[in-house]
C-alpha positions as CSV (number, residue, x, y, z in Angstrom):
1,X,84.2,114.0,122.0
2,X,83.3,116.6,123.9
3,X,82.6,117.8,127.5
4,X,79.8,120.4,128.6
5,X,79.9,122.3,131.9
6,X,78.1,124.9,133.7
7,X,80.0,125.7,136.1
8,X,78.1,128.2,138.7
9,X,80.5,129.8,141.5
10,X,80.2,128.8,145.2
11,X,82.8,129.4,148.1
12,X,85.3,126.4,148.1
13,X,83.1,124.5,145.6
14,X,85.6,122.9,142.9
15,X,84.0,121.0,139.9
16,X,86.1,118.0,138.3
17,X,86.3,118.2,134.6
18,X,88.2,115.4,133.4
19,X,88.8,112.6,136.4
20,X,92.2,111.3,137.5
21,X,93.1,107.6,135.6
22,X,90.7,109.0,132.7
23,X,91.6,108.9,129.3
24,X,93.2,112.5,128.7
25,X,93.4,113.5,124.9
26,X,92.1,117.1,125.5
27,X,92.8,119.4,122.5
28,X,91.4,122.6,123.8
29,X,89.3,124.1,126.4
30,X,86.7,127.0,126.0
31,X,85.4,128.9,128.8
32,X,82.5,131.5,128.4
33,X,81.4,134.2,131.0
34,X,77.7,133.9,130.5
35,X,77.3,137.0,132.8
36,X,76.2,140.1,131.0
37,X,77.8,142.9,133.2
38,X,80.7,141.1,135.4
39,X,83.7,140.1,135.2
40,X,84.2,136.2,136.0
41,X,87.0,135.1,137.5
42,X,88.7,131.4,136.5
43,X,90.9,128.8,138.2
44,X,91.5,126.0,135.4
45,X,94.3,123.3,137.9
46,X,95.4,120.3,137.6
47,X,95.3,118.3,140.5
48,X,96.1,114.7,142.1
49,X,94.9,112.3,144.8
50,X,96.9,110.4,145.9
51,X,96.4,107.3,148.9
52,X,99.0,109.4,150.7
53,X,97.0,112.5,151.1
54,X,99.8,114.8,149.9
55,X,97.8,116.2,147.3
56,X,99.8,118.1,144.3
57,X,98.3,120.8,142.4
58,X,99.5,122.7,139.1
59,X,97.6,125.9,138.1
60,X,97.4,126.0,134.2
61,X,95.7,129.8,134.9
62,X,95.0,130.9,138.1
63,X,92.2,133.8,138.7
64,X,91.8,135.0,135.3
65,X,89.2,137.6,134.5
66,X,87.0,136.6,131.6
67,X,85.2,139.9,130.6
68,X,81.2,139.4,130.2
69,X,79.5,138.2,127.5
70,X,83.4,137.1,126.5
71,X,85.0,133.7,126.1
72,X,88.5,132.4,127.0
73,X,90.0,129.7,124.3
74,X,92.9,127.2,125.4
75,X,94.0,125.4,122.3
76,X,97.3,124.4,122.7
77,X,97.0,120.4,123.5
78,X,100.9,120.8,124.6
79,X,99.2,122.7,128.1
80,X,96.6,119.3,129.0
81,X,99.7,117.1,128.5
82,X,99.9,115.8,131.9
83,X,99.9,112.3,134.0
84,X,97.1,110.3,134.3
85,X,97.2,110.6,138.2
86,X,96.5,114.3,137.5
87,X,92.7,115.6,136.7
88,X,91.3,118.6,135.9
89,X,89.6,121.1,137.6
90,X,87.9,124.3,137.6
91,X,86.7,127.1,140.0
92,X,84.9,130.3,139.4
93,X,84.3,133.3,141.1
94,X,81.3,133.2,144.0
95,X,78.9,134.9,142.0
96,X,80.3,133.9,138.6
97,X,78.9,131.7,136.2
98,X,80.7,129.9,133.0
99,X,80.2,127.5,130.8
100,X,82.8,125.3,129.8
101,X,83.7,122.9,127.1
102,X,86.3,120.5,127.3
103,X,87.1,118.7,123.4
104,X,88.8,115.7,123.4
């Protein structure tokens, strides 16, 4: 099964791909800068919630540059193997747009 995202940059705005306590089988991860001139710039985390409030966070990449009209493929399933307090996230660049597909 897969996951479809447009995922259109915003200050601060962080979009939840796969929730914490989900089922996590991802196999791979493709992100697409739909931009036809710019650069867009990625943050792919994982990241938990905890009743605490200590939050923990674990950048799988961390403000990559996807060239435009490029793609970004993450197929290694050993990289999503993580806890199912952990989910994952995603943010982009302010002005960045990218389309994402999560396959599980």
């Amino acid at each position: 099964m897969s996951k479809f995202y447009n995922v259109t940059g915003s200050t601060g705005v962080t979009v939840e791909l796969v929730a914490p306590n989900a089922a996590n089988n991802i196999q791979s991860v493709l992100l697409t800068n739909v931009h036809a001139t710019a650069d867009a710039t990625v943050t792919l985390f994982i990241q938990d919630d905890p009743t605490s409030g200590t939050t923990r966070t674990y950048n799988i990449i961390h403000t990559i540059a996807i060239p435009a009209d490029s793609s970004l493929f993450l197929d290694n399933p050993s990289m999503f193997i993580f806890g199912e307090e952990f989910g994952l996230y995603i943010t982009v660049g302010s002005s960045d747009t990218v389309d994402v597909i999560v396959n599980q």
